[in-house]
MARMAR-512253 format. One record per residue: residue number from 1; residue in three letters; x negated, y negated, z of N, C-alpha, C in turn. Coordinates in nm, 2 decimals. Each point is the difference from the previous one (the first is absolute). Example, Ala and Ser with C-alpha at 12.3 -4.5 7.8 and 13.67 -1.06 7.14 Angstrom:
2
PT seq type    n_X    n_Y    n_Z   ca_X   ca_Y   ca_Z    c_X    c_Y    c_Z
PT   1  ALA  -1.32   0.57   0.78   0.09  -0.12   0.00  -0.09  -0.12   0.00
PT   2  SER   0.04  -0.11  -0.07  -0.09  -0.11   0.00   0.08  -0.11   0.08
END
This chain:
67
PT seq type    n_X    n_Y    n_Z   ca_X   ca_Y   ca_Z    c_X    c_Y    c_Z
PT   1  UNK  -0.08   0.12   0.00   0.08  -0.12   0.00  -0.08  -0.13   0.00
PT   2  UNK  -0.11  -0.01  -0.04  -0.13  -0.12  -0.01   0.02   0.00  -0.09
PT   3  UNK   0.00   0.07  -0.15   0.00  -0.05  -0.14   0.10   0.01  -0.07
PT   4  UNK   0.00  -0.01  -0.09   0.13   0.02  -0.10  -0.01   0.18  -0.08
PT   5  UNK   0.10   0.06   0.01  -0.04   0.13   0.00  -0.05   0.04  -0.14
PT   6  UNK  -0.10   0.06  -0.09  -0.02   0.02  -0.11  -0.05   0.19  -0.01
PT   7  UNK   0.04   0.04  -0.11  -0.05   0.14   0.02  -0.15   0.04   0.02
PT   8  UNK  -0.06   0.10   0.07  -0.12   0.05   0.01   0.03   0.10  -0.02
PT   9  UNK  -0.09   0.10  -0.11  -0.01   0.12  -0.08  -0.11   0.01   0.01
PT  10  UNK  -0.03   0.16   0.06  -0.14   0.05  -0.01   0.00   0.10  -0.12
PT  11  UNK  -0.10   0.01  -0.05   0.05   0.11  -0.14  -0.15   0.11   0.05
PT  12  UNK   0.05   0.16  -0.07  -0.06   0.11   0.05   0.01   0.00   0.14
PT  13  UNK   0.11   0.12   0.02   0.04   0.06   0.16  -0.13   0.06   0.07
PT  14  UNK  -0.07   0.05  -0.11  -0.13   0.14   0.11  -0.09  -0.15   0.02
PT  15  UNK   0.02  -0.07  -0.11  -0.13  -0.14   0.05   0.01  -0.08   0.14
PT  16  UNK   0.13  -0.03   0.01   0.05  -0.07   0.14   0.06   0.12   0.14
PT  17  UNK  -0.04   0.13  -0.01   0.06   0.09   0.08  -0.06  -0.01   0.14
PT  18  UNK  -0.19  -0.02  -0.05  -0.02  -0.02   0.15   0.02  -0.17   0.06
PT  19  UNK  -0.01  -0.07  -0.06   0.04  -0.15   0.08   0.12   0.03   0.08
PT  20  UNK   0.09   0.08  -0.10   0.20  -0.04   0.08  -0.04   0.13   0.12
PT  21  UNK  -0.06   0.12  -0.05  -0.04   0.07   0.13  -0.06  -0.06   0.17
PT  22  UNK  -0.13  -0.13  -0.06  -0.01  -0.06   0.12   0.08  -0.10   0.04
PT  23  UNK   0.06  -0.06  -0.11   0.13  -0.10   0.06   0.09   0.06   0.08
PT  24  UNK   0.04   0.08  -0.01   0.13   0.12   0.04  -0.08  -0.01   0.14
PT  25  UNK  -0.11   0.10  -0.01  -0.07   0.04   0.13  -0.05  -0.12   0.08
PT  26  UNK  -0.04  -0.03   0.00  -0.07  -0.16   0.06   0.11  -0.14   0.02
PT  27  UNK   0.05  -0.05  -0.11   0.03  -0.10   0.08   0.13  -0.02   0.02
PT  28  UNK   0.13   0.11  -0.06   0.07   0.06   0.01   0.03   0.06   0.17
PT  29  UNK  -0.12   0.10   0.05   0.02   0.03   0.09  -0.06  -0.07   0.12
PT  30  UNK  -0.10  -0.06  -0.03   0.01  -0.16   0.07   0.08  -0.12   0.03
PT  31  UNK   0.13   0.02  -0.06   0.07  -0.12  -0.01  -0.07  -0.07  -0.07
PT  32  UNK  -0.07  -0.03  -0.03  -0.11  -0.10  -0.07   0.16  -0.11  -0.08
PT  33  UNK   0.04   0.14  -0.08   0.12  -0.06  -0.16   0.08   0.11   0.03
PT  34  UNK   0.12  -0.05  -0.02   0.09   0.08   0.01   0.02   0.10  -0.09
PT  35  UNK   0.08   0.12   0.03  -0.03   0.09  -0.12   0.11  -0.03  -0.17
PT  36  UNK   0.10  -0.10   0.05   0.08  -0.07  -0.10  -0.10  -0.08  -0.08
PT  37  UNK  -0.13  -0.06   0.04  -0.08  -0.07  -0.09  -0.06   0.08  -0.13
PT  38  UNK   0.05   0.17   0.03  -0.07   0.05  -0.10   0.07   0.01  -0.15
PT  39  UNK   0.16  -0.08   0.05   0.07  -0.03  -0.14  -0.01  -0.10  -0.07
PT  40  UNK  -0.13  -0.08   0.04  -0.03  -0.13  -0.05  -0.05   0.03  -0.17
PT  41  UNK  -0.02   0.12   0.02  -0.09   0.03  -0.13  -0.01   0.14  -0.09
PT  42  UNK   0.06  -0.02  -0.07   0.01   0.17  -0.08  -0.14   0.04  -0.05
PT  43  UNK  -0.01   0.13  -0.04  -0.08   0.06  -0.02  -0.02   0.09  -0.14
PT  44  UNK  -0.02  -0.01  -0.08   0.03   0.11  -0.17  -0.09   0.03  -0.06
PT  45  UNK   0.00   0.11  -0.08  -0.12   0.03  -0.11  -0.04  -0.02  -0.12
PT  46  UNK   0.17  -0.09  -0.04  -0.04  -0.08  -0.15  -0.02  -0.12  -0.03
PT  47  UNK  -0.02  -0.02  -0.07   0.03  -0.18  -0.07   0.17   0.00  -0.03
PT  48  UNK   0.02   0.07  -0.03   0.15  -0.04  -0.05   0.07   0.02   0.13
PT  49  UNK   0.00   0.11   0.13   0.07  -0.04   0.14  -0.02  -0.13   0.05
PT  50  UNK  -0.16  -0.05  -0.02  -0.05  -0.13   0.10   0.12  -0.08  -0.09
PT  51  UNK   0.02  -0.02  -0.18   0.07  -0.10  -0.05   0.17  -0.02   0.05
PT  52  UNK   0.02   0.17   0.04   0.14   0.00   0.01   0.00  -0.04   0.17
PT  53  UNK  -0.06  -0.02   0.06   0.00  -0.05   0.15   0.01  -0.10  -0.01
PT  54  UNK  -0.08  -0.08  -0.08  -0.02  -0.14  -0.07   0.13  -0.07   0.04
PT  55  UNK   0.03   0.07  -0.15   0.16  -0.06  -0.06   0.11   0.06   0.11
PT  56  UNK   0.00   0.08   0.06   0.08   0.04   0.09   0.05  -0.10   0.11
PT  57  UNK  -0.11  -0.07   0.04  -0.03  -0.08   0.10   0.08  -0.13  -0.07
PT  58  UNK  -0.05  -0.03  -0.11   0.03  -0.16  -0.04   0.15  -0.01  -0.02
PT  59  UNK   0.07   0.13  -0.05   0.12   0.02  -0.05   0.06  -0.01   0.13
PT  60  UNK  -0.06   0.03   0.16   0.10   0.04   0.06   0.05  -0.16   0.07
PT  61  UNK  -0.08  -0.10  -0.02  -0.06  -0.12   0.06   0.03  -0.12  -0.11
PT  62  UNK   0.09   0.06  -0.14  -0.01  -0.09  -0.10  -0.10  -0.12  -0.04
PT  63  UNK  -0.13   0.08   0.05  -0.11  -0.08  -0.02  -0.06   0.03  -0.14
PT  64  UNK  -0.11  -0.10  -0.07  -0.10   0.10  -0.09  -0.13  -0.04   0.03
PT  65  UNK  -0.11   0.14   0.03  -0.12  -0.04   0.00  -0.07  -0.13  -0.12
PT  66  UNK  -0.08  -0.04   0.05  -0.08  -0.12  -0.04  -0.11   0.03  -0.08
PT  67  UNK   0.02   0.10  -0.11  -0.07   0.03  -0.07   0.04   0.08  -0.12
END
C-alpha cells in the first residue's frame, strides 16, 4: 500500500524455486512479510504467460501499460 500496484513476473519456475523457497522459509516464518505478500508477484515459464499476466493485470484495472 506505499505504491501504486503494478504487475511483477518472475519468468522460469526452477530459476526462482530456491529464492520463494527461502522467502517462504525465512521471512515468511519470521513474520518478516506476511505470507499474503507472496501474491504480489506471479511466477511463469513463458514469454507469452509473463505477457498474458501483463494484460491480465491492465485489463483488470482498465489501465494500459506505458509502453
Amino acid at each position: 500500500r506505499k505504491i501504486g500496484r503494478f504487475p511483477i513476473v518472475l519468468v522460469d519456475k526452477k530459476f526462482w524455486t530456491g529464492l520463494l523457497d527461502w522467502i517462504k522459509k525465512t521471512l515468511v516464518t519470521e513474520k518478516m512479510i506476511s505470507e499474503g505478500d507472496l501474491n504480489l508477484f506471479n511466477v511463469v515459464d513463458t514469454p507469452q504467460e509473463a505477457v498474458k499476466v501483463i494484460d491480465d493485470f491492465y485489463a483488470k484495472y482498465l489501465l494500459s501499460p506505458n509502453f
